[in-house]
C-alpha positions as YAML, in Angstrom:
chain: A
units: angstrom
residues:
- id: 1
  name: UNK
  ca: [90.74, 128.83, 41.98]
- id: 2
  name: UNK
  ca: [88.40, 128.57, 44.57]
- id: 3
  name: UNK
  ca: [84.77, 130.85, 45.59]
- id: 4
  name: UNK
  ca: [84.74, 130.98, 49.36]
- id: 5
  name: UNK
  ca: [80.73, 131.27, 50.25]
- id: 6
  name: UNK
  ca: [78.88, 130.89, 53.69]
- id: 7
  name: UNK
  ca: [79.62, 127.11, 54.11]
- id: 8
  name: UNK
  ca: [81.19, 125.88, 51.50]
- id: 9
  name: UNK
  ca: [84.64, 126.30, 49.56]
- id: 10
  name: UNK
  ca: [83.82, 125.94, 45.96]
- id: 11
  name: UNK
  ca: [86.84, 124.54, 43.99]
- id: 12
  name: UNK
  ca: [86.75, 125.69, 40.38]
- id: 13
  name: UNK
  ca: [88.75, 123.64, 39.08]
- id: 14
  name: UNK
  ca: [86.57, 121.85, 37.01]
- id: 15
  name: UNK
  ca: [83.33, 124.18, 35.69]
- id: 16
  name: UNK
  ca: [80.19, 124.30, 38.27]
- id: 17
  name: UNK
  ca: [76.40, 123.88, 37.10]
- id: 18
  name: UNK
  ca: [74.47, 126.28, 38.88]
- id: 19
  name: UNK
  ca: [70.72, 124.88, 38.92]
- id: 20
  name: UNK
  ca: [67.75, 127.93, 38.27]
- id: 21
  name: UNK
  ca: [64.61, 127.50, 40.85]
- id: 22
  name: UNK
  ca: [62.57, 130.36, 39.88]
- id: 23
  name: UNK
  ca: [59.73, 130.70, 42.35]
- id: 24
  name: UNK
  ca: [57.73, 133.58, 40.19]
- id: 25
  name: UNK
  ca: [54.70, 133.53, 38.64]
- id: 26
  name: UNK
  ca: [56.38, 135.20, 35.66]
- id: 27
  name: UNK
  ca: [59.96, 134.18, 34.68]
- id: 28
  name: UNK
  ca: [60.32, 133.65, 31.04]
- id: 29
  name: UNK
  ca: [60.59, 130.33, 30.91]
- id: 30
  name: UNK
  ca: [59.40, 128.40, 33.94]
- id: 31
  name: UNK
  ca: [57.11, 131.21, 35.19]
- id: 32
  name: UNK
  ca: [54.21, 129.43, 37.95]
- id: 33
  name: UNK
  ca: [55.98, 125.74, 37.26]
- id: 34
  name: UNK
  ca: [57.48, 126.14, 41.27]
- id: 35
  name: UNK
  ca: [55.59, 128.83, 42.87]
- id: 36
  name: UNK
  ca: [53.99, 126.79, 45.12]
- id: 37
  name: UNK
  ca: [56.77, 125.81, 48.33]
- id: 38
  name: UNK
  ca: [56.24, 122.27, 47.82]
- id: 39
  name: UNK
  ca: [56.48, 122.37, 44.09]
- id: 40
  name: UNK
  ca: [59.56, 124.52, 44.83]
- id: 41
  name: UNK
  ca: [61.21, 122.80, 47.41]
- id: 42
  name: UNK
  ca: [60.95, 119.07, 44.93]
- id: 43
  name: UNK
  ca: [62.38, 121.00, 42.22]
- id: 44
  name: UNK
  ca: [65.60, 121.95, 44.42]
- id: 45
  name: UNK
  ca: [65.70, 117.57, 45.47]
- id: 46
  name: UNK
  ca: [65.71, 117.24, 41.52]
- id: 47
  name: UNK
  ca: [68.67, 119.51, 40.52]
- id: 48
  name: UNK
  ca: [70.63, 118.11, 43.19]
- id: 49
  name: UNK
  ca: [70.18, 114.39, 41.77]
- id: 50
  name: UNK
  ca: [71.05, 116.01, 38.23]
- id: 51
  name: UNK
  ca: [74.11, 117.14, 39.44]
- id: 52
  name: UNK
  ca: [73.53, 120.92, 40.67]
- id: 53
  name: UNK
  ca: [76.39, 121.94, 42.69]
- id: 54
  name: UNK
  ca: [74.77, 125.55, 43.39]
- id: 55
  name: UNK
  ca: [70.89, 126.53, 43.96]
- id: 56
  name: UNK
  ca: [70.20, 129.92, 42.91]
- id: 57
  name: UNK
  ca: [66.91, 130.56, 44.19]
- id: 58
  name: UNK
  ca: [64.79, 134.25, 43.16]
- id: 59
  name: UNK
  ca: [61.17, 135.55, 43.94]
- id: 60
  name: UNK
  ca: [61.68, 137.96, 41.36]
- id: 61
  name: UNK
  ca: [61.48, 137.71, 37.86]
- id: 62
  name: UNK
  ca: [63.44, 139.44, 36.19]
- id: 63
  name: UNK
  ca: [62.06, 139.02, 32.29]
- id: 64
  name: UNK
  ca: [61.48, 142.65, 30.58]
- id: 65
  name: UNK
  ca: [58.44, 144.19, 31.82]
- id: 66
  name: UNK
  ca: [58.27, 142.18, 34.99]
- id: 67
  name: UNK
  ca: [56.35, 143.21, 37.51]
- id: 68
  name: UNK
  ca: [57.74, 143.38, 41.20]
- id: 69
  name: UNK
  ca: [57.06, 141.75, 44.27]
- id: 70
  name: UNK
  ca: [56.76, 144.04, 47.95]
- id: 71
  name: UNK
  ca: [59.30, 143.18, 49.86]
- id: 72
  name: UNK
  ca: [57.56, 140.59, 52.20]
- id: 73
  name: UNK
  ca: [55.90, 139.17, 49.23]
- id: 74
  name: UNK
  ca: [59.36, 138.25, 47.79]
- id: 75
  name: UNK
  ca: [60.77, 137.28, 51.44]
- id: 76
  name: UNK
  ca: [57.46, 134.95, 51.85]
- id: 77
  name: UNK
  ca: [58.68, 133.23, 48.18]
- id: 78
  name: UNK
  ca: [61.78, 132.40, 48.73]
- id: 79
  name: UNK
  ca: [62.51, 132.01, 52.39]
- id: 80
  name: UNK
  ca: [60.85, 128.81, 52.94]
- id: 81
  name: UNK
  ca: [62.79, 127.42, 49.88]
- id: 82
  name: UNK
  ca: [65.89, 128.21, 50.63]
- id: 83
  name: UNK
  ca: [65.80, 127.19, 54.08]
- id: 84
  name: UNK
  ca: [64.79, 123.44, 52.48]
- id: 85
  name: UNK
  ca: [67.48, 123.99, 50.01]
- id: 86
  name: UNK
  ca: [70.18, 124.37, 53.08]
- id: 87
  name: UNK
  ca: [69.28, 120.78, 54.01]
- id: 88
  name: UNK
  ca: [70.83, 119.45, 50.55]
- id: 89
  name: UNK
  ca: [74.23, 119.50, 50.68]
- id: 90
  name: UNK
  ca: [75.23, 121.72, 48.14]
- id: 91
  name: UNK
  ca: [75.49, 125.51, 48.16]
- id: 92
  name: UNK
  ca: [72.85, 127.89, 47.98]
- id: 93
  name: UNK
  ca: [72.79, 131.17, 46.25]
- id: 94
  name: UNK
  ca: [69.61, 133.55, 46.82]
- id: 95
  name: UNK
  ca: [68.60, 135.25, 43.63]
- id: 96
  name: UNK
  ca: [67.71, 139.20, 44.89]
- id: 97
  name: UNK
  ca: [68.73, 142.84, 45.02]
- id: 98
  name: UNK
  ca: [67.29, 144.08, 48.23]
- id: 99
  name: UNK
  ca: [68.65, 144.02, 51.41]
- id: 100
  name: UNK
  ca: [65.68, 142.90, 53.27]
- id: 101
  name: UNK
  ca: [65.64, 139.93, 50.97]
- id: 102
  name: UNK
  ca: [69.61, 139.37, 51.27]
- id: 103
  name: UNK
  ca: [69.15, 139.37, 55.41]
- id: 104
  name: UNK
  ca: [66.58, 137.19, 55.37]
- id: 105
  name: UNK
  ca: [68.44, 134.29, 53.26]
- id: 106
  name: UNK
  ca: [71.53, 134.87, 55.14]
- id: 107
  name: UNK
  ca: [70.12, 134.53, 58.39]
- id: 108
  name: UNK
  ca: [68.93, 131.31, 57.26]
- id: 109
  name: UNK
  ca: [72.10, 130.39, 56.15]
- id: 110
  name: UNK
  ca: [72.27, 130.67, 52.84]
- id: 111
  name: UNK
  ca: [75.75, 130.56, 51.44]
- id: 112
  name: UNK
  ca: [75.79, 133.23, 48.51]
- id: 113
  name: UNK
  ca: [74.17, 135.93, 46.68]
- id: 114
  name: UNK
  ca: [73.70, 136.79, 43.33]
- id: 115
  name: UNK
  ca: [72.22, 140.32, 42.46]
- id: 116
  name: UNK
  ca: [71.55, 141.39, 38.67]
- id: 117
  name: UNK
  ca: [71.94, 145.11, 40.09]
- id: 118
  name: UNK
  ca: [75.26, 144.33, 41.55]
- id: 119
  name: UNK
  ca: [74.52, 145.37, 45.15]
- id: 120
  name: UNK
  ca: [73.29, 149.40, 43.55]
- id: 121
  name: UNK
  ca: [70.16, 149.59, 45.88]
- id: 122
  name: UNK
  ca: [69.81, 150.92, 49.34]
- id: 123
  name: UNK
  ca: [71.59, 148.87, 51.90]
- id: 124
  name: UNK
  ca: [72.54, 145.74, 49.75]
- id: 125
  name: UNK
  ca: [76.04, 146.43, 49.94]
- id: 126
  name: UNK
  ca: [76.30, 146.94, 53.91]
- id: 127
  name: UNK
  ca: [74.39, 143.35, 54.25]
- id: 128
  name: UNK
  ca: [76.89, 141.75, 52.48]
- id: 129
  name: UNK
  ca: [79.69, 143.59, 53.42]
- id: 130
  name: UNK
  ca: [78.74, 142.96, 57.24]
- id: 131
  name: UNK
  ca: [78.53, 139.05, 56.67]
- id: 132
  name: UNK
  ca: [81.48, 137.41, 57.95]
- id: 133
  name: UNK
  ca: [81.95, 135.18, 54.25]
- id: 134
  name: UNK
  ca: [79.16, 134.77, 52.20]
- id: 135
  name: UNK
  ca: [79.78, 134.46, 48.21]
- id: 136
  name: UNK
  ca: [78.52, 137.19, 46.16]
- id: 137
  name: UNK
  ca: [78.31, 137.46, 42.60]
- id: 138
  name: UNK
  ca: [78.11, 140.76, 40.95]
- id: 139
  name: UNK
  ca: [76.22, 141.16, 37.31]
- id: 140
  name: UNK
  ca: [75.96, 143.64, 35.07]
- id: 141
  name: UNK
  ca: [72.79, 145.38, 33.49]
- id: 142
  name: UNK
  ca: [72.00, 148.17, 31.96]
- id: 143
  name: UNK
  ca: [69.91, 150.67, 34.16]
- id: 144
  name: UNK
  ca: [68.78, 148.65, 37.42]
- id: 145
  name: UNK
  ca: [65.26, 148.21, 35.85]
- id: 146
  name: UNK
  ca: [64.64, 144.86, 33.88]
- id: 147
  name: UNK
  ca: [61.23, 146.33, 33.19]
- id: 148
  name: UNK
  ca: [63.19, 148.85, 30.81]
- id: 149
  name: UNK
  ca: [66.80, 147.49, 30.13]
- id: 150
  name: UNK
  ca: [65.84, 146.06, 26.50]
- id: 151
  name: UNK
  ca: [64.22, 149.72, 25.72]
- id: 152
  name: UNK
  ca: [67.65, 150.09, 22.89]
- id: 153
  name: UNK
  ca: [70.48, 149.29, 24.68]
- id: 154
  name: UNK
  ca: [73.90, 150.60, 23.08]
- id: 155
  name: UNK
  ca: [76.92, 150.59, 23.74]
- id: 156
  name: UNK
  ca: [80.44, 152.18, 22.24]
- id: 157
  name: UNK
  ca: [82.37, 149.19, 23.00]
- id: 158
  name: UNK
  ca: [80.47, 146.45, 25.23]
- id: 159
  name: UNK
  ca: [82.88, 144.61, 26.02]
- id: 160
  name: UNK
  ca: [84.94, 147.66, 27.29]
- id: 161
  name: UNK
  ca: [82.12, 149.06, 29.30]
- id: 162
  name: UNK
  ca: [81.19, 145.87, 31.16]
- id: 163
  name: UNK
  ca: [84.30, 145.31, 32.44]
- id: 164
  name: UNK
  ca: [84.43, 149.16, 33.90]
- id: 165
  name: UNK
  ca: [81.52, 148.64, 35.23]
- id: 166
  name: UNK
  ca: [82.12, 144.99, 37.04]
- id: 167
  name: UNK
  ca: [86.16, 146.80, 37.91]
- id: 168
  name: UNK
  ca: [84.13, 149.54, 39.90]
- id: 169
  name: UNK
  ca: [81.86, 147.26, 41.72]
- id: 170
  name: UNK
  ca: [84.42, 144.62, 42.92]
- id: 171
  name: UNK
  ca: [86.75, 147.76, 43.64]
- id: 172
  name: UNK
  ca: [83.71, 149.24, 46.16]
- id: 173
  name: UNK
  ca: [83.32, 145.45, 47.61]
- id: 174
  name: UNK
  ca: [86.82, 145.75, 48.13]
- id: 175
  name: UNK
  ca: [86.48, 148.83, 49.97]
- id: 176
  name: UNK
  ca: [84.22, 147.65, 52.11]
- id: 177
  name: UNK
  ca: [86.32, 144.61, 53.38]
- id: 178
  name: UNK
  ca: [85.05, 142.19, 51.14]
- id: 179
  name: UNK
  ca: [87.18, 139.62, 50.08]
- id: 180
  name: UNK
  ca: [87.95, 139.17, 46.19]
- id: 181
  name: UNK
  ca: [87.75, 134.93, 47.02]
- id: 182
  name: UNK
  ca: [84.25, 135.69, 47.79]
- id: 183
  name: UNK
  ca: [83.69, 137.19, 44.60]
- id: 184
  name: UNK
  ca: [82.54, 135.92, 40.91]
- id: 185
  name: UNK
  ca: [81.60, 138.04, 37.97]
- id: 186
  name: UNK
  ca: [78.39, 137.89, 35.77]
- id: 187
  name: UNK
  ca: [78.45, 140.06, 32.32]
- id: 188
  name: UNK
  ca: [74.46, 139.90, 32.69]
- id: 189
  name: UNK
  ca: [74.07, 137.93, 28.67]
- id: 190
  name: UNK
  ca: [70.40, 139.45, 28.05]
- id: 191
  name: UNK
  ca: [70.18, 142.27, 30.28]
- id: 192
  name: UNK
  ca: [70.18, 145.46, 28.09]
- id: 193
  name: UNK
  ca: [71.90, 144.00, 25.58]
- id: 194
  name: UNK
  ca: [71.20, 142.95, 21.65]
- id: 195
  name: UNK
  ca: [71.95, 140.01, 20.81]
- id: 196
  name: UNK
  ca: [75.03, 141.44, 19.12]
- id: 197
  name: UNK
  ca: [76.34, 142.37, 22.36]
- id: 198
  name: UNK
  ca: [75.82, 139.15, 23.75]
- id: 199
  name: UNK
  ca: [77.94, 137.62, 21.32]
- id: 200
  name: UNK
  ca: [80.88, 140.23, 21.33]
- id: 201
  name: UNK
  ca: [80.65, 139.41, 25.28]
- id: 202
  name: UNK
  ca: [81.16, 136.01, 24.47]
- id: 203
  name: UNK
  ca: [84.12, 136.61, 22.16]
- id: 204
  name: UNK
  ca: [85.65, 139.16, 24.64]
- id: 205
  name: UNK
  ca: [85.48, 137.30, 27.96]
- id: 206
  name: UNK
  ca: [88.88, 136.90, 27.90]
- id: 207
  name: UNK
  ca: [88.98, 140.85, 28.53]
- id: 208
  name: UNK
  ca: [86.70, 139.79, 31.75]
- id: 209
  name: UNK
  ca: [88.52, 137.00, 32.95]
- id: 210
  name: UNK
  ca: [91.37, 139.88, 33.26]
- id: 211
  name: UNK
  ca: [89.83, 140.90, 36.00]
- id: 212
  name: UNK
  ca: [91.46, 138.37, 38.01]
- id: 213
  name: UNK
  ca: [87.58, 137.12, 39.10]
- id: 214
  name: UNK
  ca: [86.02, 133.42, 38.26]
- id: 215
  name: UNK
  ca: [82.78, 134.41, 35.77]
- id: 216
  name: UNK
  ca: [79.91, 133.23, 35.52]
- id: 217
  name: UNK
  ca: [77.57, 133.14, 32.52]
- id: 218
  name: UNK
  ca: [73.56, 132.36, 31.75]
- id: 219
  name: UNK
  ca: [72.58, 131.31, 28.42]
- id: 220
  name: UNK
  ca: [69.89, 128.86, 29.58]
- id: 221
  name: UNK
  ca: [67.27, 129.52, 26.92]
- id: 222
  name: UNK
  ca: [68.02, 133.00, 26.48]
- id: 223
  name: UNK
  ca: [66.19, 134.70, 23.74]
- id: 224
  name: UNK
  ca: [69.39, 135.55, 21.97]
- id: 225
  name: UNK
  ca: [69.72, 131.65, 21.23]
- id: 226
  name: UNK
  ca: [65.86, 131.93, 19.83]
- id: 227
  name: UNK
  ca: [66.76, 134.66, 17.36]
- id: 228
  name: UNK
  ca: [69.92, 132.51, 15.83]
- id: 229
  name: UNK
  ca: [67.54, 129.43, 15.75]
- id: 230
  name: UNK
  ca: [64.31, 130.57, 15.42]
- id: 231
  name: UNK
  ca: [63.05, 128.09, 18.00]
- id: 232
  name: UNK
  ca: [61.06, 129.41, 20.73]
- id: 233
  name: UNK
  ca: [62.62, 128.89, 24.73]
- id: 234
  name: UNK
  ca: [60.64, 125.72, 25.08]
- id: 235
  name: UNK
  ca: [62.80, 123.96, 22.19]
- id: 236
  name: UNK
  ca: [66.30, 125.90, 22.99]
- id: 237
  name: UNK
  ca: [67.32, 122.99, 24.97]
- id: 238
  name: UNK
  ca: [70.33, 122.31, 22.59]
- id: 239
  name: UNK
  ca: [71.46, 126.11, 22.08]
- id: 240
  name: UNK
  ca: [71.72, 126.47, 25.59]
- id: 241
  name: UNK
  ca: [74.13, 123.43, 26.04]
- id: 242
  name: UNK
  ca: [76.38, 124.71, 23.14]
- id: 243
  name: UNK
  ca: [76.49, 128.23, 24.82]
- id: 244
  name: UNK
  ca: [76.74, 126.74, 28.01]
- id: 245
  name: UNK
  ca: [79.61, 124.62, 26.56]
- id: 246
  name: UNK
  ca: [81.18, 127.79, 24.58]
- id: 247
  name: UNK
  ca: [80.75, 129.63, 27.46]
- id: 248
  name: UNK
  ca: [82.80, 126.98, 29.93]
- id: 249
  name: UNK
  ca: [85.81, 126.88, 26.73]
- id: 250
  name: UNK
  ca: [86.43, 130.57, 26.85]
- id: 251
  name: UNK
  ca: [86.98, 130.76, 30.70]
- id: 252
  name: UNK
  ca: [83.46, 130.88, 32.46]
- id: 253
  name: UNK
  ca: [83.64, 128.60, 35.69]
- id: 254
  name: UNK
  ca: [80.11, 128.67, 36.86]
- id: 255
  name: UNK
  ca: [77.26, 128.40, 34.21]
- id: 256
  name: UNK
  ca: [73.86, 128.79, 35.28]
- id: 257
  name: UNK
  ca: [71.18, 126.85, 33.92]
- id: 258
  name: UNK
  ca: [67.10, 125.62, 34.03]
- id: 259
  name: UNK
  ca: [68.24, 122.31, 32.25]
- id: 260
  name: UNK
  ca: [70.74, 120.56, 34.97]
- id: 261
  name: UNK
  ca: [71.09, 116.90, 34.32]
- id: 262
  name: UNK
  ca: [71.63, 117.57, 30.08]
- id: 263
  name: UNK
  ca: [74.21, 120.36, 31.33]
- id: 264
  name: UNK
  ca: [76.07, 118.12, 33.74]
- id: 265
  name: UNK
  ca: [76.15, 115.48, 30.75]
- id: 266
  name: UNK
  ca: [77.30, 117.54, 28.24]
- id: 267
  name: UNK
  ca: [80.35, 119.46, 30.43]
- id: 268
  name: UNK
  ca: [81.20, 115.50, 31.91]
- id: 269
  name: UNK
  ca: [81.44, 114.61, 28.13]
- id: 270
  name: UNK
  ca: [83.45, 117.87, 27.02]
- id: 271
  name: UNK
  ca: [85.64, 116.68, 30.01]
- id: 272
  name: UNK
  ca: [86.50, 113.24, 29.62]
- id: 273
  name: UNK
  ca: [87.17, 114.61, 25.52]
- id: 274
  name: UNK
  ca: [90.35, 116.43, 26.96]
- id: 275
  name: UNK
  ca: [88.79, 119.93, 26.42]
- id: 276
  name: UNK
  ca: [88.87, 120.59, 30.08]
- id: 277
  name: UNK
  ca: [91.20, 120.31, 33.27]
...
């Protein structure tokens, strides 16, 4: 199985760390850390010597009750990053959902991106669809607002429901000529969901993998790990390698984390124990 993005061929194979470079004053867990360029642009250096194989860099946070960047604010954030983050050998995903944004990183050559709104807003879909083979990944969320998606989200049957919902996107990507190599899936673990839902996604990903579509999953010190443990996201270091680790045993190919070098440790380990190809 392979993810076919800007300029590189990802071979999944063997799971993929995907390393978080949140360049927001207000993320939920590294909020201000790497909002300055330089700060930013070290931080990308760093994951790569951990062992990132994917960037995924966003000028938006995207905690409940965010607020949003303009446009040119967001574009100002990022742009300089990722165009550092090209330099490093390893792909580069650019964390947004507007088009403006999306042109901007791909222009620059960024190789994939990854929108929590799963290309919904005005003109996100035609950028991608017009690039000649740029990755996308496609998540699920409940509503398109984070500001309100934790406002008592329910479901019938989650599990059932995200999957319709990623089936109709990757069906219009298809429809616009996108091919389903350039393609992974996201259930969105935390956006508009309890953390009951969360874990029935987790038991049911099998239903997702179904889709015929690599997934990818983000635990990293989610606050569904802080209600099991009662630990707050500063000390959720280990929950988020054993969901990271659960996540990679029931199917998920890319996992996207804040903590690289403990991630790429713990999957070599879960490798070299047999539990992996």
């Amino acid at each position: 199985m392979f993810w076919q993005t800007t300029r590189h061929r990802i071979d999944l194979a063997r799971p993929r760390v995907m390393g978080i470079v949140n360049v927001t004053p207000d993320s939920f867990f590294d909020g201000g850390r790497h909002l300055a360029t330089d700060a930013a642009r070290a931080h990308c250096e760093r994951l790569v010597g951990e062992g990132a194989d994917i960037l995924d860099i966003g000028g938006e946070s995207t905690r409940p009750g965010a607020q949003a960047p303009s446009v040119q604010e967001e574009i100002d954030r990022v742009l300089p990053v990722l165009e550092h983050a090209c330099t490093l050998g390893v792909a580069v995903s650019v964390d947004t959902s507007r088009a403006e944004v999306m042109q901007a990183a791909l222009r620059a050559g960024v190789d994939i991106v990854n929108d929590v709104r799963a290309l919904r807003w005005p003109g996100a879909l035609d950028v991608v669809a017009a690039h000649a083979s740029c990755g996308v990944c496609l998540m699920h969320m409940l509503g398109d607002e984070p500001a309100s998606m934790q406002q008592a989200p329910r479901y019938d049957d989650v599990v059932a429901e995200v999957r319709a919902f990623l089936h109709e996107r990757l069906a219009m990507l298809e429809r616009a000529g996108v091919a389903k190599m350039r393609v992974v899936l996201d259930p969105g673990i935390g956006f508009g969901k309890t953390p009951e839902h969360n874990w029935t996604l987790m038991q049911g990903l099998d239903q997702l993998q179904a889709l015929g579509q690599p997934l990818l999953l983000g635990w990293s010190r989610k606050s569904t790990l802080g209600v099991l443990t009662g630990r707050a996201a500063a000390d959720r270091l280990a929950a988020s390698l054993a969901a990271a680790l659960a996540a990679v045993q029931r199917g998920a190919r890319i996992v996207r984390v804040h903590d690289v070098a403990a991630t790429a440790d713990a999957l070599a380990v879960w490798h070299h124990a047999g539990l992996g190809a």
